[in-house]
N, CA, C and O atoms as a Tripos MOL2 file, in Angstrom:
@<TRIPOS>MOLECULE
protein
  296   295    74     0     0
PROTEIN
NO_CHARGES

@<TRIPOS>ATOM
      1 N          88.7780   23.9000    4.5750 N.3       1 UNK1
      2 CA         87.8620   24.7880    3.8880 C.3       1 UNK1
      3 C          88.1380   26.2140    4.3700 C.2       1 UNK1
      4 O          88.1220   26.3650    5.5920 O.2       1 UNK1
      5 N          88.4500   27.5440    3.4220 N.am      2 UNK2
      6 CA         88.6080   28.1920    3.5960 C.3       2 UNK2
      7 C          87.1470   29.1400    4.3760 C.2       2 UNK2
      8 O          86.0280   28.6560    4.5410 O.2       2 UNK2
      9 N          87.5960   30.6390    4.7760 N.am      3 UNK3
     10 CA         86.1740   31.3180    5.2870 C.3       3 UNK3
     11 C          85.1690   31.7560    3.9850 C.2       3 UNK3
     12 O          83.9430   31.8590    4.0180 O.2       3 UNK3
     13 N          86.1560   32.0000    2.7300 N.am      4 UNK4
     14 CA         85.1950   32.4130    1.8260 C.3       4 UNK4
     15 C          84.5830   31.4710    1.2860 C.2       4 UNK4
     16 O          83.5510   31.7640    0.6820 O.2       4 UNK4
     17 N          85.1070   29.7560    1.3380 N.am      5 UNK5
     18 CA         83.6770   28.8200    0.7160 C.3       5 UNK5
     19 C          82.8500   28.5760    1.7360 C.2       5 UNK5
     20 O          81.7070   28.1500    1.5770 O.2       5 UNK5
     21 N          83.4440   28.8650    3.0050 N.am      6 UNK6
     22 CA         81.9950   28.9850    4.0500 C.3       6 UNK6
     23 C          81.1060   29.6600    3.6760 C.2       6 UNK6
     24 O          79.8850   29.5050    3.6890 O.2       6 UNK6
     25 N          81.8530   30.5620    3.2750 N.am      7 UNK7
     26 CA         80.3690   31.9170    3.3900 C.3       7 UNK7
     27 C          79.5730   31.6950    1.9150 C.2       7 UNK7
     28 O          78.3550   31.8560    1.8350 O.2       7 UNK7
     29 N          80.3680   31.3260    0.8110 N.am      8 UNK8
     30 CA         79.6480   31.0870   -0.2960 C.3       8 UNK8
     31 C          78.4720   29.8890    0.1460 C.2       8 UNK8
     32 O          77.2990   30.0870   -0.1680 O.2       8 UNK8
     33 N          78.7730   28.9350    0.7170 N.am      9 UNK9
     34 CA         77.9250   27.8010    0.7340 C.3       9 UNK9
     35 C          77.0140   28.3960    2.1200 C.2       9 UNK9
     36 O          75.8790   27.9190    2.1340 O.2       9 UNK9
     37 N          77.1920   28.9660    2.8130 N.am     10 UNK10
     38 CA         76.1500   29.8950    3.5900 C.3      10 UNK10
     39 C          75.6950   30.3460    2.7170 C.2      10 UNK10
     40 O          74.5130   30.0100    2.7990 O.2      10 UNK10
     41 N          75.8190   30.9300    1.8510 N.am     11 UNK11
     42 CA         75.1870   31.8710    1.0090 C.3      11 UNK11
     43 C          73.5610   30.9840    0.2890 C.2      11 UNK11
     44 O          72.3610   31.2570    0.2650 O.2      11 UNK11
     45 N          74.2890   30.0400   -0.1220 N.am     12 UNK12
     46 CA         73.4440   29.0830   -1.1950 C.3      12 UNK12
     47 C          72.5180   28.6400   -0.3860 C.2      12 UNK12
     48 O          71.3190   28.8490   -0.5730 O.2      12 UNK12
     49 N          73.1570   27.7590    0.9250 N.am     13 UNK13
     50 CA         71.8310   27.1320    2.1710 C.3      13 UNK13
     51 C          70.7270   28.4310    2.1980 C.2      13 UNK13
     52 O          69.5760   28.3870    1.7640 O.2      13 UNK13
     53 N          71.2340   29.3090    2.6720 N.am     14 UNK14
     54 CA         70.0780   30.5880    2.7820 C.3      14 UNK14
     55 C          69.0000   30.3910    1.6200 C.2      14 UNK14
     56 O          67.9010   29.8370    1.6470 O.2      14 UNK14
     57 N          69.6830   31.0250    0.6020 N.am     15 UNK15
     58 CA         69.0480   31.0630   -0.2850 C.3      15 UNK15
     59 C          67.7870   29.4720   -0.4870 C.2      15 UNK15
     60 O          66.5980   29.3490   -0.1960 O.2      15 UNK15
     61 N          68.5650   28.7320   -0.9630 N.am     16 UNK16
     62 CA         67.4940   27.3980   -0.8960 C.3      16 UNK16
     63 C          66.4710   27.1700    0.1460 C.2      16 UNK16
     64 O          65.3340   26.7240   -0.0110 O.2      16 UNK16
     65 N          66.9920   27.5080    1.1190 N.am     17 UNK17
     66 CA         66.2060   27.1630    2.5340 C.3      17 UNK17
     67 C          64.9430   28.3740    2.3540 C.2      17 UNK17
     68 O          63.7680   28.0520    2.5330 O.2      17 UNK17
     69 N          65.3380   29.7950    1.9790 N.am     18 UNK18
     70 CA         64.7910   30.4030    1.6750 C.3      18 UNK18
     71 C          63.5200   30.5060    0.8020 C.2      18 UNK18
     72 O          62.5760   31.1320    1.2830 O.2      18 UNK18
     73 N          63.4010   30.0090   -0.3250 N.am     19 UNK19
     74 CA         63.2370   29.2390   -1.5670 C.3      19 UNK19
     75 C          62.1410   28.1920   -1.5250 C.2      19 UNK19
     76 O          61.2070   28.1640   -2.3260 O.2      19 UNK19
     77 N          62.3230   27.3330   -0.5330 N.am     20 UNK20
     78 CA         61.8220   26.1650   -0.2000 C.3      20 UNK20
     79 C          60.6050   26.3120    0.7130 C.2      20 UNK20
     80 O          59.6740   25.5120    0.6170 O.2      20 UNK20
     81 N          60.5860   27.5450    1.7990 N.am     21 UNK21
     82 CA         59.8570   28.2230    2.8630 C.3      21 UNK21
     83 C          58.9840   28.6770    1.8770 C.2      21 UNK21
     84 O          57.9210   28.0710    1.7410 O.2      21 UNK21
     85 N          59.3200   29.9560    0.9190 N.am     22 UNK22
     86 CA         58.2420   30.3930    0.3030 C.3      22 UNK22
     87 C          57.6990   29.5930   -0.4610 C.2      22 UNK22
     88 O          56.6260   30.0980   -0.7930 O.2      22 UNK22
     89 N          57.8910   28.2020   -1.1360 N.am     23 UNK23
     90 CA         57.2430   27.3770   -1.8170 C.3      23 UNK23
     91 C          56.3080   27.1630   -1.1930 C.2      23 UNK23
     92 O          55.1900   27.5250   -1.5590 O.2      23 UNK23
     93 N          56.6060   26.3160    0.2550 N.am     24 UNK24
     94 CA         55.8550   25.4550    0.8050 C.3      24 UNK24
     95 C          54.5700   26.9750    1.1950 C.2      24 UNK24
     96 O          53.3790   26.6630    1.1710 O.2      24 UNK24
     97 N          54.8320   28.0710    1.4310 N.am     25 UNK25
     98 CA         53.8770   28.8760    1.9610 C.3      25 UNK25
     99 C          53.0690   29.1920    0.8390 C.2      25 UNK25
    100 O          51.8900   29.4290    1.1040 O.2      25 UNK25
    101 N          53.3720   29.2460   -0.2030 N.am     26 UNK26
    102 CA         52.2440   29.8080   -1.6980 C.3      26 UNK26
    103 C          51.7760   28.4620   -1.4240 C.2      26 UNK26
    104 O          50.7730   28.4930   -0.7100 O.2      26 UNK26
    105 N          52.1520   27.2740   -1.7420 N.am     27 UNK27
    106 CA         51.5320   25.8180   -1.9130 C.3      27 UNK27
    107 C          50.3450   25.8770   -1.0040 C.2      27 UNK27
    108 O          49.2060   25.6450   -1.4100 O.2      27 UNK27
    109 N          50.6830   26.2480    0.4620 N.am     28 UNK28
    110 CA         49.5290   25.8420    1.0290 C.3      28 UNK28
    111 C          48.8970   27.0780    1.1250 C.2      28 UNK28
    112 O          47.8730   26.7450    1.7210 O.2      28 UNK28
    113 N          48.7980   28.4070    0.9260 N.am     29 UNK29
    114 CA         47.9290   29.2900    0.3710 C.3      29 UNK29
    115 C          47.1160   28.8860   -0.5510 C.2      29 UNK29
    116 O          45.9360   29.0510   -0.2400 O.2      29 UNK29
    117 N          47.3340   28.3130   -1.8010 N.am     30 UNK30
    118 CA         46.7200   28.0100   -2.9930 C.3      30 UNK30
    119 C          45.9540   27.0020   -2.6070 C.2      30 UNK30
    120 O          44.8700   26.8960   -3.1810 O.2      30 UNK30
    121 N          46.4050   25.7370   -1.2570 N.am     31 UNK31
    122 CA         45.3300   24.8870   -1.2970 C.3      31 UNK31
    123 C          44.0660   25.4070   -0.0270 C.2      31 UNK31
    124 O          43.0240   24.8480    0.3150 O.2      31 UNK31
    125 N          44.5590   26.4050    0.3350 N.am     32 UNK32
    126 CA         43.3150   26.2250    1.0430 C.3      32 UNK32
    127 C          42.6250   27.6040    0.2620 C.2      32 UNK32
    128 O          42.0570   28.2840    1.1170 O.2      32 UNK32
    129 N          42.5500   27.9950   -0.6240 N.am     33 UNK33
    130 CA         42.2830   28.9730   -2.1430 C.3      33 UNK33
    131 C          41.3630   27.5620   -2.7040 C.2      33 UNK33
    132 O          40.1460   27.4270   -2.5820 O.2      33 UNK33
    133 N          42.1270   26.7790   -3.2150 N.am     34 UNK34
    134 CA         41.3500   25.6370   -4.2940 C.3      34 UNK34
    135 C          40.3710   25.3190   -3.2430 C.2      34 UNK34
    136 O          39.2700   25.7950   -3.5210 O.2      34 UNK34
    137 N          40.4000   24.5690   -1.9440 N.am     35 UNK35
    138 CA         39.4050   24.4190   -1.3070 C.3      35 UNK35
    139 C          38.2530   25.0340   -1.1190 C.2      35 UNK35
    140 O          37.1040   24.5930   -1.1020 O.2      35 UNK35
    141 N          38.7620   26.3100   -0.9510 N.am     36 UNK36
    142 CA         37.1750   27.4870   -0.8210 C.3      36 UNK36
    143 C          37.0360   27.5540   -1.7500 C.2      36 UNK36
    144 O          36.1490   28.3900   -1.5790 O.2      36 UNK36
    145 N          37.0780   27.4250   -3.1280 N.am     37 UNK37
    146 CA         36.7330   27.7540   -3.9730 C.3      37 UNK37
    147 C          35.8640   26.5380   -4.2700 C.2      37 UNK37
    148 O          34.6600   26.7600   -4.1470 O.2      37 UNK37
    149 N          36.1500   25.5010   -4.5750 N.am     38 UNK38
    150 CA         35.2530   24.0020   -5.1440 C.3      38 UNK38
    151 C          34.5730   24.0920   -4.0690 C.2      38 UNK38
    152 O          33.6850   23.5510   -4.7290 O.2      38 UNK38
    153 N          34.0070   24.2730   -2.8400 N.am     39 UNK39
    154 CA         33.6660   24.1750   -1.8350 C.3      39 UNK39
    155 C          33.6120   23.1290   -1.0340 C.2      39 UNK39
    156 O          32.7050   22.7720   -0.2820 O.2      39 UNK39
    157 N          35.0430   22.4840   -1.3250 N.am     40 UNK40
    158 CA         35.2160   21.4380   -0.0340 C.3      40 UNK40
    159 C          35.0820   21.7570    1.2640 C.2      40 UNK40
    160 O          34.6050   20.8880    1.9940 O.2      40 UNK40
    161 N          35.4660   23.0580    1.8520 N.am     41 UNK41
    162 CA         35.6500   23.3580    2.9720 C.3      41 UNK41
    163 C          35.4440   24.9110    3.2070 C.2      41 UNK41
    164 O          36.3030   25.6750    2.7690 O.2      41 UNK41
    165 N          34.6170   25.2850    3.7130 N.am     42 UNK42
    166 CA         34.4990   26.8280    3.9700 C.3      42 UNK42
    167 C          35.0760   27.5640    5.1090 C.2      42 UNK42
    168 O          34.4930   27.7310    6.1800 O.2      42 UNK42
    169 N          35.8240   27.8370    4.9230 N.am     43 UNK43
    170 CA         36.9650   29.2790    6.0580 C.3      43 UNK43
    171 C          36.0940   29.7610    6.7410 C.2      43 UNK43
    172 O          35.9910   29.6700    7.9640 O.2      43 UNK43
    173 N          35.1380   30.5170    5.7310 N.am     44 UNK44
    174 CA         34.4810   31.8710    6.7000 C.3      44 UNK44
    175 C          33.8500   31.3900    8.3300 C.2      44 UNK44
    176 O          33.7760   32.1180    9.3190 O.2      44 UNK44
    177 N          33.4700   30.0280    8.2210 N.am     45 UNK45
    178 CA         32.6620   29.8270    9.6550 C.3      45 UNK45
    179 C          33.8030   29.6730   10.1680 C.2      45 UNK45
    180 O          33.5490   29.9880   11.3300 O.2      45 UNK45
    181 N          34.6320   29.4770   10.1550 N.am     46 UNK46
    182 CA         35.9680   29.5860   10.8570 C.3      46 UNK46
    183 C          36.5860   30.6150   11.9360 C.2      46 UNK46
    184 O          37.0380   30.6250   13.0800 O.2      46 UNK46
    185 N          36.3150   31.4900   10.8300 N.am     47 UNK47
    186 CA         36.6130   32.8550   11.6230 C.3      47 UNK47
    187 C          35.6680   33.4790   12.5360 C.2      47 UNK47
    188 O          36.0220   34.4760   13.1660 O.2      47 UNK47
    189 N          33.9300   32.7530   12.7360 N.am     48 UNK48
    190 CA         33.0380   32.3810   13.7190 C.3      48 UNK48
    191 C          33.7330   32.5920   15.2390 C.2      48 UNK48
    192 O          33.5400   33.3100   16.2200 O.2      48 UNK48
    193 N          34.7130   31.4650   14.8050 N.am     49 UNK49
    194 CA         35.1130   30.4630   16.5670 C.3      49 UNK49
    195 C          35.7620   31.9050   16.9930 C.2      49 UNK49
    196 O          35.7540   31.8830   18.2240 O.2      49 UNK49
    197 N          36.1760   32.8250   16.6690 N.am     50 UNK50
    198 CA         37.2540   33.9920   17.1420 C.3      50 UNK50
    199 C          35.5390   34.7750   18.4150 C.2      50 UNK50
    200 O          35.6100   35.0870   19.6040 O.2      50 UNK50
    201 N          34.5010   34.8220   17.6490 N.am     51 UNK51
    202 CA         33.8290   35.9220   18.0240 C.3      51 UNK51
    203 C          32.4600   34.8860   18.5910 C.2      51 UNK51
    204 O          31.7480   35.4920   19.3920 O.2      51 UNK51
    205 N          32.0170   33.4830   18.3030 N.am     52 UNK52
    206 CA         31.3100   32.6210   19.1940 C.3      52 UNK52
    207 C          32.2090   31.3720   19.9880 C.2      52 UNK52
    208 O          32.2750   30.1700   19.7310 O.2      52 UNK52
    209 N          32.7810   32.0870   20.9230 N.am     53 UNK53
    210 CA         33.8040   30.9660   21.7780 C.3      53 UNK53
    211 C          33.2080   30.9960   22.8290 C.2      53 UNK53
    212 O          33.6120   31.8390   23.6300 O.2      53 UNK53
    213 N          32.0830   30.1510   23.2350 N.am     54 UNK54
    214 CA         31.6800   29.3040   24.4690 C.3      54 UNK54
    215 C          31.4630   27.8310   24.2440 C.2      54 UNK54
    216 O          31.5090   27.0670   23.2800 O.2      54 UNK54
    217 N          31.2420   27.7620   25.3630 N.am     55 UNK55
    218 CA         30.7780   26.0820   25.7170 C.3      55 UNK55
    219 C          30.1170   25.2180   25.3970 C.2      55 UNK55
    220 O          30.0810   23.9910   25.2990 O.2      55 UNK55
    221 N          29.2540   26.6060   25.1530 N.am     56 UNK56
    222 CA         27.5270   26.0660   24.4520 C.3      56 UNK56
    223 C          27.6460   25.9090   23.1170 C.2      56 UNK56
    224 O          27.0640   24.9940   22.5350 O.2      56 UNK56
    225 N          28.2840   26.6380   22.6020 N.am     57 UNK57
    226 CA         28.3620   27.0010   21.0680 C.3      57 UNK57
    227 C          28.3080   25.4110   20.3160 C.2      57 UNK57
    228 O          28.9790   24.4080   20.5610 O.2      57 UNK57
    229 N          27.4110   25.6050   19.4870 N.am     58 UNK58
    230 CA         27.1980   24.3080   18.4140 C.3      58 UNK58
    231 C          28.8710   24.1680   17.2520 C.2      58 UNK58
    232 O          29.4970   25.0630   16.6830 O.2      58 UNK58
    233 N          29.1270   22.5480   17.3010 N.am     59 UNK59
    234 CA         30.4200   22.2500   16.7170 C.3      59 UNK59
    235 C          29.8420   22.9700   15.2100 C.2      59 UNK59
    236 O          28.7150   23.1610   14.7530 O.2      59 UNK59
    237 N          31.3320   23.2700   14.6860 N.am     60 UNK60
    238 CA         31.2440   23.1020   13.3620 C.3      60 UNK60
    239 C          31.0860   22.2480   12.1810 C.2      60 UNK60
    240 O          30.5640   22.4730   11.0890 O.2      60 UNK60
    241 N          31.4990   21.5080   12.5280 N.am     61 UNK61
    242 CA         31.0580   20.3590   11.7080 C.3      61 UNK61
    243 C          31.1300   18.7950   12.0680 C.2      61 UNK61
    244 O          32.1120   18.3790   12.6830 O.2      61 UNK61
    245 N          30.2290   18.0400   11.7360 N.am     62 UNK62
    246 CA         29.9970   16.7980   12.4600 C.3      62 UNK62
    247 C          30.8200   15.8100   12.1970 C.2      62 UNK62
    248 O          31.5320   15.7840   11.1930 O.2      62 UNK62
    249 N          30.7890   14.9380   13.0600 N.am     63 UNK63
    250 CA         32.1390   13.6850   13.0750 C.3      63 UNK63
    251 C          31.0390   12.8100   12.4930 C.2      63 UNK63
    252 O          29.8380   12.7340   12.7530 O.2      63 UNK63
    253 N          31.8990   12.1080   11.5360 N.am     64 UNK64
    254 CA         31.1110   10.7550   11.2650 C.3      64 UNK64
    255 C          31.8400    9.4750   11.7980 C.2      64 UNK64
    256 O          32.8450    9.1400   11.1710 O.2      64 UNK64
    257 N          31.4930    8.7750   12.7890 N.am     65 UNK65
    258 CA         32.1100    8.0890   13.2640 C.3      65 UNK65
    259 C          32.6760    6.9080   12.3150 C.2      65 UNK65
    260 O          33.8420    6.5180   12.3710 O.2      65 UNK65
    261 N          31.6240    6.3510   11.3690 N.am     66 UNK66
    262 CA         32.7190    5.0600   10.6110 C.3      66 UNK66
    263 C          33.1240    5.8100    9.5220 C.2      66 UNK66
    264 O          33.6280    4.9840    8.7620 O.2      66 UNK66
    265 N          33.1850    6.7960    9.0630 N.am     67 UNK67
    266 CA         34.3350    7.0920    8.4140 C.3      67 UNK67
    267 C          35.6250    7.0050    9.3390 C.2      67 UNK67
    268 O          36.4000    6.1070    9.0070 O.2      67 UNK67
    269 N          36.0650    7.8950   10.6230 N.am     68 UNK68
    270 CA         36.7260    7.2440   11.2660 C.3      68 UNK68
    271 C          37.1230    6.4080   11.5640 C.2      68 UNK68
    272 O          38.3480    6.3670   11.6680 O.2      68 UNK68
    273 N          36.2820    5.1710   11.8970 N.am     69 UNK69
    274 CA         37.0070    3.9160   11.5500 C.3      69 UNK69
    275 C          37.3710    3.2750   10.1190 C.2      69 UNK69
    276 O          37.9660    2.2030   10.0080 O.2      69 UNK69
    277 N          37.0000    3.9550    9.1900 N.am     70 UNK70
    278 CA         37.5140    3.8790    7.9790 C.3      70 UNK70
    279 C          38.7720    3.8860    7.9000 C.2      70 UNK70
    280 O          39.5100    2.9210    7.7030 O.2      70 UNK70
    281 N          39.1140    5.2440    8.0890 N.am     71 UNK71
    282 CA         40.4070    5.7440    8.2410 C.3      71 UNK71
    283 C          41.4100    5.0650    8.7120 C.2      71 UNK71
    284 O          42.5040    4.8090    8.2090 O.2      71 UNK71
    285 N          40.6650    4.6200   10.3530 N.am     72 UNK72
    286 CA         41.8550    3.9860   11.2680 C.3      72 UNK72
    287 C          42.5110    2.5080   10.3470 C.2      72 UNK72
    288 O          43.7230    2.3140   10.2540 O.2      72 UNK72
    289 N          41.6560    1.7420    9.8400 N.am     73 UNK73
    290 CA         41.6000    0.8730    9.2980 C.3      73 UNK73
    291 C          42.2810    0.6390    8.2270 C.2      73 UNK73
    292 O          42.6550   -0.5010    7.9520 O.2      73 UNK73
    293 N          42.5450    1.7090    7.4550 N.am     74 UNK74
    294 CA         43.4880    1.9840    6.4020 C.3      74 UNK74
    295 C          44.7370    2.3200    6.4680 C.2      74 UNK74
    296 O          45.3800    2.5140    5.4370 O.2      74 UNK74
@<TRIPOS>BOND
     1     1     2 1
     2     2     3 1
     3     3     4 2
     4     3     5 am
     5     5     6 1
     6     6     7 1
     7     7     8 2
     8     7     9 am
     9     9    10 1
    10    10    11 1
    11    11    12 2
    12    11    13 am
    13    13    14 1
    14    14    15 1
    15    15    16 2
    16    15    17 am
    17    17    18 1
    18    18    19 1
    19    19    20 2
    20    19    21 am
    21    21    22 1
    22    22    23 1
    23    23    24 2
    24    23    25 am
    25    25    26 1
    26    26    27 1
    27    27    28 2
    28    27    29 am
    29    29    30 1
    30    30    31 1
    31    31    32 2
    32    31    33 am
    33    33    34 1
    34    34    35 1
    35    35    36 2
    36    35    37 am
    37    37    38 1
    38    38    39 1
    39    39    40 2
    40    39    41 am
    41    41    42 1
    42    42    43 1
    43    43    44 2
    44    43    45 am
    45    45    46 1
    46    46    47 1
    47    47    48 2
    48    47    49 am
    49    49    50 1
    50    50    51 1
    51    51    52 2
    52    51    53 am
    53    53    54 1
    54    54    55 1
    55    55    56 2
    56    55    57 am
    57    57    58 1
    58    58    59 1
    59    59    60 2
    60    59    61 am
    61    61    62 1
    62    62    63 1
    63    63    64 2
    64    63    65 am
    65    65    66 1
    66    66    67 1
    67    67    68 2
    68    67    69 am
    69    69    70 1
    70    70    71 1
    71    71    72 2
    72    71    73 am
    73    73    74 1
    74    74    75 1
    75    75    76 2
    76    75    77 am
    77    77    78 1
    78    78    79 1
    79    79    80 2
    80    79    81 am
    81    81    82 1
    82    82    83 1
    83    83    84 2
    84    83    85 am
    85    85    86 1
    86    86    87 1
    87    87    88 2
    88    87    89 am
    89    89    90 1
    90    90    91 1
    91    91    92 2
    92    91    93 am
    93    93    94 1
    94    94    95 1
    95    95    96 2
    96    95    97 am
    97    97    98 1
    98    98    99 1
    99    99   100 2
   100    99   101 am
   101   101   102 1
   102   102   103 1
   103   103   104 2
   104   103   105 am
   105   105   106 1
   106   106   107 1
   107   107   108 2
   108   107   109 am
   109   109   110 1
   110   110   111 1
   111   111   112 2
   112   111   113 am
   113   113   114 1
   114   114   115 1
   115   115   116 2
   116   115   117 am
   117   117   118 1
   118   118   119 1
   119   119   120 2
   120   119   121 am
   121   121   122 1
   122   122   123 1
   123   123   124 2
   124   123   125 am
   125   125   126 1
   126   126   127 1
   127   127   128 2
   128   127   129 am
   129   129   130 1
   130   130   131 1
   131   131   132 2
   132   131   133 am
   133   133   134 1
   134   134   135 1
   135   135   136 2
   136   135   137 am
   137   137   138 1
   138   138   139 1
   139   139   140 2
   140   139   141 am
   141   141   142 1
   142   142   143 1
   143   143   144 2
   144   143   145 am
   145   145   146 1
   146   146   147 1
   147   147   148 2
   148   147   149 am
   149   149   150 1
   150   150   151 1
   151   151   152 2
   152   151   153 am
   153   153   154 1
   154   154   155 1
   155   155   156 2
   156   155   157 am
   157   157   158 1
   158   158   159 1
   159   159   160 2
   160   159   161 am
   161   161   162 1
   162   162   163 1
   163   163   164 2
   164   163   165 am
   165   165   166 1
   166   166   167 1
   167   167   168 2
   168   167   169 am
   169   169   170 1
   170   170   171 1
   171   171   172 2
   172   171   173 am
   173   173   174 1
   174   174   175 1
   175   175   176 2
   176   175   177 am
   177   177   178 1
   178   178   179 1
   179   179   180 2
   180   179   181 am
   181   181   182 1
   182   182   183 1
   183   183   184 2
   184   183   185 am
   185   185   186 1
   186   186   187 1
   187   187   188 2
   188   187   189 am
   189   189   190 1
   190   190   191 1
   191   191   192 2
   192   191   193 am
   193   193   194 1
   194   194   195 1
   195   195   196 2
   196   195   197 am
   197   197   198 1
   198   198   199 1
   199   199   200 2
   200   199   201 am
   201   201   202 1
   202   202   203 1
   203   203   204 2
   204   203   205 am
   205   205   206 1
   206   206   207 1
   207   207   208 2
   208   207   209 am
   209   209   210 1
   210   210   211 1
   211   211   212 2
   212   211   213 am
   213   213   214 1
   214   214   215 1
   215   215   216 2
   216   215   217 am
   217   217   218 1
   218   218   219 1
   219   219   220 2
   220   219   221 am
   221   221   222 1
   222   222   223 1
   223   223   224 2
   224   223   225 am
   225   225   226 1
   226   226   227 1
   227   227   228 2
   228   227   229 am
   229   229   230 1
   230   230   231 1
   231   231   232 2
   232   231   233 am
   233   233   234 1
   234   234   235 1
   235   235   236 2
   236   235   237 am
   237   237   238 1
   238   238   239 1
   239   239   240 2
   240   239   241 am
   241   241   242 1
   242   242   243 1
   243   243   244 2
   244   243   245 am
   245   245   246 1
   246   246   247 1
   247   247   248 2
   248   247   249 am
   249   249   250 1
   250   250   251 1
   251   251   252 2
   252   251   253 am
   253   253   254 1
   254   254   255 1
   255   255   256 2
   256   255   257 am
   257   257   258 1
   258   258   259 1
   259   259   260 2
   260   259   261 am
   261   261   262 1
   262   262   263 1
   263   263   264 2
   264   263   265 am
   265   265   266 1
   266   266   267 1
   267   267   268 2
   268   267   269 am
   269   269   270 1
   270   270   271 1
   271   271   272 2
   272   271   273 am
   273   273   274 1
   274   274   275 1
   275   275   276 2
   276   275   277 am
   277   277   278 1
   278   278   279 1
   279   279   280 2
   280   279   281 am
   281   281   282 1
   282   282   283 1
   283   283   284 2
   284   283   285 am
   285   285   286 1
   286   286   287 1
   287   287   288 2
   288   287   289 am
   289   289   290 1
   290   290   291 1
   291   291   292 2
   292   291   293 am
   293   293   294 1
   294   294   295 1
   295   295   296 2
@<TRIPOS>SUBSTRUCTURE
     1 UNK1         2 RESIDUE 1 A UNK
     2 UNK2         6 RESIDUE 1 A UNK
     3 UNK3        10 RESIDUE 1 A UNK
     4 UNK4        14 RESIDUE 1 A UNK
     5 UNK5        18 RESIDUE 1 A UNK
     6 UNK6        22 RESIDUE 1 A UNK
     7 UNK7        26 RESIDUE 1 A UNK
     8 UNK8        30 RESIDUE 1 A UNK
     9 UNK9        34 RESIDUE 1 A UNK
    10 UNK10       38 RESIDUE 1 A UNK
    11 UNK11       42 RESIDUE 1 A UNK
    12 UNK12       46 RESIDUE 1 A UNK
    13 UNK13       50 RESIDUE 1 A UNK
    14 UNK14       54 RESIDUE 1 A UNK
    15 UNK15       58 RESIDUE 1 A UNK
    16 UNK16       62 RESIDUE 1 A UNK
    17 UNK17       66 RESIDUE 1 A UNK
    18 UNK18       70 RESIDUE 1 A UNK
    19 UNK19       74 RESIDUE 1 A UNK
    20 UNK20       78 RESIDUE 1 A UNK
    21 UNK21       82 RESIDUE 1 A UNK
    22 UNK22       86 RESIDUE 1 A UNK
    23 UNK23       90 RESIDUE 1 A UNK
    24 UNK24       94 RESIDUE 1 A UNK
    25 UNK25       98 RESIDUE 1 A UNK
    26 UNK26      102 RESIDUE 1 A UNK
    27 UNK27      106 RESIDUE 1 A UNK
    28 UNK28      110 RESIDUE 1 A UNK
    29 UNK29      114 RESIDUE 1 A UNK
    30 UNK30      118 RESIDUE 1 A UNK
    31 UNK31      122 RESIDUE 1 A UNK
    32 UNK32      126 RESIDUE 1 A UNK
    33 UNK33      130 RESIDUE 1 A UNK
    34 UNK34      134 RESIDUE 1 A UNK
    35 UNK35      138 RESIDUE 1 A UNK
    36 UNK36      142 RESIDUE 1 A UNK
    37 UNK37      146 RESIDUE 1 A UNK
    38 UNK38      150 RESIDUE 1 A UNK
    39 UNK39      154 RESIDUE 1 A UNK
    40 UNK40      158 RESIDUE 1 A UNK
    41 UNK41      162 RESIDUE 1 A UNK
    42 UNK42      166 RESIDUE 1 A UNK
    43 UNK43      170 RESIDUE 1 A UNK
    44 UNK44      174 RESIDUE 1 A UNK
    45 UNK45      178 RESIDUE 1 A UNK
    46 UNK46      182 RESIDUE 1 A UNK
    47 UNK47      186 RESIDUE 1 A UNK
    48 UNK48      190 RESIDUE 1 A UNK
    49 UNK49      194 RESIDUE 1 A UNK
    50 UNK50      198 RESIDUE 1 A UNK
    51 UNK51      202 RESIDUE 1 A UNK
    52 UNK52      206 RESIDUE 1 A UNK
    53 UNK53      210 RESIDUE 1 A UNK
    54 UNK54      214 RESIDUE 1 A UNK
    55 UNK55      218 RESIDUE 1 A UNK
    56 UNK56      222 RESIDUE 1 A UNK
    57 UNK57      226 RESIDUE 1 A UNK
    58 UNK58      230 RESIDUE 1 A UNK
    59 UNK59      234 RESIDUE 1 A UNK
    60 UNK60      238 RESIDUE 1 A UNK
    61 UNK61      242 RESIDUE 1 A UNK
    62 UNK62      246 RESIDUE 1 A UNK
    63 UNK63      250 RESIDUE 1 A UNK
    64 UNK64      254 RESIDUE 1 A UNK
    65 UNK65      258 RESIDUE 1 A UNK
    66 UNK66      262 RESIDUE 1 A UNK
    67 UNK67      266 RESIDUE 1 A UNK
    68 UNK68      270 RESIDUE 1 A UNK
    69 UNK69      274 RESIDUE 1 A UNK
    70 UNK70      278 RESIDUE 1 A UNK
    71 UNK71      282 RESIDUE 1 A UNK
    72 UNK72      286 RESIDUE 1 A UNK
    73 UNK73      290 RESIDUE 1 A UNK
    74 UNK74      294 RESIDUE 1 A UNK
């Protein structure tokens, strides 16, 4: 293989690899967009934990334990 189909097929990996990064980054922009929006899941208390970070501080949201074992179970 010569240096110039190296560099062409360097060329293409970039590019795709490239390509593939920004997919996956809009994709999961948009889902956590669809989420706040239907209100499966709300961000904003999120950004809470930055400015109430102690010990004491009440969780965000509660564990349900047999759903957990739901899960495991599946």
């Amino acid at each position: 293989m010569d240096y110039e189909t190296i560099l062409t097929v360097q060329g293409y990996a970039k590019f795709f690899i490239t390509f593939f990064v920004t997919a996956v980054f809009i994709s999961y922009g948009y889902s956590l967009y669809k989420r706040d929006r239907t209100g499966e899941r709300d961000f904003e208390r999120y950004t809470d934990i930055v400015h109430n970070d102690s010990f004491d501080s009440a969780p965000l949201e509660s564990i349900d334990k047999e759903e957990i074992k739901k899960e495991k179970l599946v």
